[in-house]
C-alpha positions in Angstrom: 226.4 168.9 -20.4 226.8 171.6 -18.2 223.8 174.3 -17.3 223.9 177.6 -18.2 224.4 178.6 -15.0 226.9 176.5 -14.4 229.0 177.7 -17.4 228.9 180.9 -16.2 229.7 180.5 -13.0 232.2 178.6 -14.2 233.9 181.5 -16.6 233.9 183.4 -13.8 235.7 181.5 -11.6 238.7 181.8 -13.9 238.9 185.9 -13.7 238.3 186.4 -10.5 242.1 187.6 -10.3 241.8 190.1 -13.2 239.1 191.7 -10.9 240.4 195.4 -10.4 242.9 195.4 -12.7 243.0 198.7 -14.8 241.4 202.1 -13.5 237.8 203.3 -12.7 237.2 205.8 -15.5 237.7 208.9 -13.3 237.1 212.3 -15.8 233.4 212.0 -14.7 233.1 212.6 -11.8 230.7 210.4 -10.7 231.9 207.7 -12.1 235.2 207.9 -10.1 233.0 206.7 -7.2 232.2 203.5 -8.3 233.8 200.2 -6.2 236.7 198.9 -8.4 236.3 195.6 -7.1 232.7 195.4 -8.3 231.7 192.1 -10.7 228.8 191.1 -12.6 227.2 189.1 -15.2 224.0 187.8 -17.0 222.9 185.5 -19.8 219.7 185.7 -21.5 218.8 183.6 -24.2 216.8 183.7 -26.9 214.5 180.8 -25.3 214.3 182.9 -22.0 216.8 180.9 -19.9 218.9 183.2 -17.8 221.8 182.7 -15.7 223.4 185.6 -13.3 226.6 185.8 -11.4 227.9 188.3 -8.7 226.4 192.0 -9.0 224.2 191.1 -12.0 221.2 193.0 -10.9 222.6 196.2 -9.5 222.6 199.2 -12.0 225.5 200.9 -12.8 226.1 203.8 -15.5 225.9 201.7 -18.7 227.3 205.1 -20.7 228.6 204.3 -24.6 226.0 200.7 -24.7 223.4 203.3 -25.3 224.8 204.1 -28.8 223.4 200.9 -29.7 219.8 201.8 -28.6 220.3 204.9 -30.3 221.4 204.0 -32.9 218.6 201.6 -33.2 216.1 204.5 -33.0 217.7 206.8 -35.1 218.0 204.3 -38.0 213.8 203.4 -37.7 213.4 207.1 -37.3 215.6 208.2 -40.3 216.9 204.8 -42.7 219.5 204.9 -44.6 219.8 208.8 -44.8 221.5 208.5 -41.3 224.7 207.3 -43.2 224.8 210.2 -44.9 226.0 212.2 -41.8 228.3 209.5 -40.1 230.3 206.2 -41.3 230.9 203.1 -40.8 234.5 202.3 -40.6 236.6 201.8 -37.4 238.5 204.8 -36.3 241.3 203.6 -34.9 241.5 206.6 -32.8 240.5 206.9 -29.3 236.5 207.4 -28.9 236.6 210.8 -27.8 239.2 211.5 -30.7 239.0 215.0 -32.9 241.8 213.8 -34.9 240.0 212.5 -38.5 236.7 215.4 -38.3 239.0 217.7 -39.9 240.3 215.8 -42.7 237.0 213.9 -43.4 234.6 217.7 -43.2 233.1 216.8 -40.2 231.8 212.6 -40.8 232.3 210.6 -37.9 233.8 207.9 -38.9 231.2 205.4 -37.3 228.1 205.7 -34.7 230.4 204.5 -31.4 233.1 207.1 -31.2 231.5 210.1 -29.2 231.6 212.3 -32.2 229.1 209.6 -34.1 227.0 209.3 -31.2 226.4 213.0 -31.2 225.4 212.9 -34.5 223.2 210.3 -33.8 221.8 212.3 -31.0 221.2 215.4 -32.9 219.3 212.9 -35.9 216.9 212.0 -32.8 216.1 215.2 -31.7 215.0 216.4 -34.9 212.5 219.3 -34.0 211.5 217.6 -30.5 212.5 219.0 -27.1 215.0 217.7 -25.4 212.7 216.4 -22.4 210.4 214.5 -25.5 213.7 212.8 -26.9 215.7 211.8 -23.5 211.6 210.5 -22.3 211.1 208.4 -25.3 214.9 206.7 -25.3 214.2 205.6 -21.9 210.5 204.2 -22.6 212.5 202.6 -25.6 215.1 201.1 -23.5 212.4 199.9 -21.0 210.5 198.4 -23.2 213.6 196.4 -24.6 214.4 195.2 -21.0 210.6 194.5 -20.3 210.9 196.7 -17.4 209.6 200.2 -16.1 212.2 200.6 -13.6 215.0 201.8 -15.4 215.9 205.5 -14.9 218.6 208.0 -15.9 221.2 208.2 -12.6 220.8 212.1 -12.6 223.9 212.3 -10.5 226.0 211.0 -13.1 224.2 212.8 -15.8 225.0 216.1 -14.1 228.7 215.2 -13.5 228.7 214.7 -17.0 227.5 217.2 -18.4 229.3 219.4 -16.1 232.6 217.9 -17.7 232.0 217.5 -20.9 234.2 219.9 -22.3 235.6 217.4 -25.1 232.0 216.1 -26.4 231.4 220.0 -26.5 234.4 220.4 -28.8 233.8 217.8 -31.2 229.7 219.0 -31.4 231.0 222.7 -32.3 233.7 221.4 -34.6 230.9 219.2 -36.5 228.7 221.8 -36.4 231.2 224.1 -38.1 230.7 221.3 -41.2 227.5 221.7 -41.1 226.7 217.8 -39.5 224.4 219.2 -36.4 221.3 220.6 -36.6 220.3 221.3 -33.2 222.5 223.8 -30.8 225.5 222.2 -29.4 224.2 222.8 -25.7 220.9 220.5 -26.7 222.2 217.6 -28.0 224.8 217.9 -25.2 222.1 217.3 -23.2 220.3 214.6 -24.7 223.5 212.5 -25.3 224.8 213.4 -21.2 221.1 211.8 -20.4 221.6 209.0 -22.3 225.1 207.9 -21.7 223.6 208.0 -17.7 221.0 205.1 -18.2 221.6 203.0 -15.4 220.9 199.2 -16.1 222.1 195.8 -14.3 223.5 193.1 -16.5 220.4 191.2 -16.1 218.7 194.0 -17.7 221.3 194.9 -20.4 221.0 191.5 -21.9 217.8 191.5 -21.5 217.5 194.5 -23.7 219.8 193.0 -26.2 218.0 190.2 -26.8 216.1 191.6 -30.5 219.9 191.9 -31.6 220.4 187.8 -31.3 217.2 187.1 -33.0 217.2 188.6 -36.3 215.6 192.3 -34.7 213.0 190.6 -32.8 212.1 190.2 -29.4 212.4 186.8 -29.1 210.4 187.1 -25.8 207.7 189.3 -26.7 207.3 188.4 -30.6 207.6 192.6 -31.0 210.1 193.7 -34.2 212.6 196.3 -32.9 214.3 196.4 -36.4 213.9 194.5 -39.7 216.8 191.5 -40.2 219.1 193.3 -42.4 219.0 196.5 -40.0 219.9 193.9 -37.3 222.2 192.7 -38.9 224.3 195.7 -39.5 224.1 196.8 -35.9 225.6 193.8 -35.1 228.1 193.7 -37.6 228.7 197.8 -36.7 229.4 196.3 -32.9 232.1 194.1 -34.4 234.2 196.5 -36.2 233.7 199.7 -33.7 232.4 198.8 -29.9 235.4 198.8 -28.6 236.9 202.2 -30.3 240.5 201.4 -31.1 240.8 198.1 -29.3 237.8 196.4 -31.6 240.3 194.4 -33.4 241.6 193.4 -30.0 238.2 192.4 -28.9 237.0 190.7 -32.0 240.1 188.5 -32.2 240.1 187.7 -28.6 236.1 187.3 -27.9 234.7 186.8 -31.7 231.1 188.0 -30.7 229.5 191.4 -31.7 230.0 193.9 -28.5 229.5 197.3 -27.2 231.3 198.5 -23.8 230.9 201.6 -21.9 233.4 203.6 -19.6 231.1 202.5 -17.0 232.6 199.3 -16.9 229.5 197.5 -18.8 229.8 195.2 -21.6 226.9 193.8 -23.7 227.4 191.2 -26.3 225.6 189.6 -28.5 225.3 185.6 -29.9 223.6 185.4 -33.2 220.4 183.1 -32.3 221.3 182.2 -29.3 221.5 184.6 -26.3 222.6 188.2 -25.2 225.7 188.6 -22.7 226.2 191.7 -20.5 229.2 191.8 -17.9 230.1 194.7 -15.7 233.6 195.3 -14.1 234.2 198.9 -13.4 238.5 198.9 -13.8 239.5 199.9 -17.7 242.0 199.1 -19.6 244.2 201.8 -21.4 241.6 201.8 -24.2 238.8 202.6 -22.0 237.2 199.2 -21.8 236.1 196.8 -18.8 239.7 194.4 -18.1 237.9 192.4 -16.2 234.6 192.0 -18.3 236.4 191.1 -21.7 238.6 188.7 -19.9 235.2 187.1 -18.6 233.8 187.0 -22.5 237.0 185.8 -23.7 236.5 182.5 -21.5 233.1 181.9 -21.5 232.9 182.1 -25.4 235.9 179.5 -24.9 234.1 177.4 -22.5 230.5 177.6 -24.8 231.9 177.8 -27.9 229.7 180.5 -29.3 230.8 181.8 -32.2 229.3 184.4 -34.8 228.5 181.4 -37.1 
């Protein structure tokens, strides 16, 4: 049987020509800077084994993956009363979308489009400064990653928030409903801070891991979330990580997954390992080409299923 490594070395292999296909995302500034030809990815299993291929340890802007680690600290932080302000069906709409906040009074429709995530971000601020919130995502996401060396890329943060005219839009038009309770300009600030984490893939699935193994740290022994919050996340990462291409990404990969404009992809195999990938060309729905066609052949070539 072949090693770990080998496998995914082997996956890799195979997409080496889908490598720069698609577009760096280029409305943040920063981000337009970014080498389209960059490539990396990591395994990390539940046992501790880990496999890396091509840029695997070099941080990049991991952007919309840090929904799920918000979303993970806003659901211990507030339970089940979070669902009260956002949903938890696909949108079918692009994730920066203000089409459905009208009809619905101002609900996301689910905690990955941008409007959700603000939500979210406004439900972790609650009374705190914004310095206190972004300070203890990051310890949050460190200790996740067992590693003190991840930092926001204030560069990218700053391009962001210096563009971020359309988050900005959907926060005033939700708070117009009522659904934020902090000013527009702090949680605008919190969720720019966020979205600029800047992880490897190593690290990524590293982080991940507490999401394969029932909300523990498989590693550490530490509970992140109970199992049935787990769960959810999970199953909330197969219906809306990938915006209006999740259906495309659940049919063609079959794993729970998040991605990020940055290129990034984390994914996650029930009780076996966490997956992250990193190609920085998109496709048209804002999601790594490169990366998915990477998860698409290495579930192929493993096997792993959500089973």
């Amino acid at each position: 049987m072949q090693s770990l490594q080998t496998q995914l070395e082997s996956t890799c292999r195979l997409i080496q020509n889908e490598i720069g296909i698609g577009k760096v995302a280029n409305y943040i500034p920063a981000l337009a800077q970014v080498p389209p030809d960059k490539f990396g990815a990591a395994i990390v299993t539940v046992t501790g084994e880990t496999a890396l291929v091509g840029a695997a340890q070099e941080a990049f802007s991991i952007q919309s993956i840090s929904k799920v680690f918000a979303l993970t600290e806003a659901l211990n932080l507030h339970g089940i009363n979070l669902w009260n302000r956002v949903g938890r069906e696909p949108s079918g709409n692009a994730f920066n979308s203000i089409v459905q906040l009208e009809k619905e009074k101002g609900i996301p429709r689910n905690p990955f489009i941008n409007a959700g995530a603000l939500v979210v971000t406004d439900a972790l601020l609650g009374n705190q400064s914004t310095e206190d919130c972004t300070g203890k995502l990051i310890a949050s996401v460190q200790t996740l990653a067992s590693d003190s060396s991840i930092l926001i890329n204030t560069t990218v943060a700053e391009s962001e928030r210096a563009t971020a005219y359309r988050n900005a839009g959907l926060a005033h038009f939700m708070q117009s409903f009522g659904n934020l309770n902090r000013p527009v300009n702090d949680v605008l600030d919190v969720y720019c801070q966020q979205c600029a984490i800047a992880m490897s893939c190593e690290q990524l699935a590293r982080s991940a891991l507490y999401l394969a193994n029932n909300g523990t740290d498989p590693l550490t022994g530490k509970q992140i979330v109970d199992e049935e919050r787990a769960r959810r996340i999970n199953a909330m990462m197969m219906l809306c990580g990938h915006y209006d291409a999740s259906g495309e990404f659940a049919h063609r990969v079959g794993i729970p997954g998040k991605s990020g404009v940055g290129g990034g992809i984390i994914a996650v195999v029930p009780n076996i390992a966490a997956v992250a990938v990193w190609s920085p060309c998109l496709n048209a729905n804002g999601n790594s080409h490169a990366g998915t066609a990477a998860l698409e052949n290495l579930v192929r070539l493993t096997k792993w299923n959500v089973l």
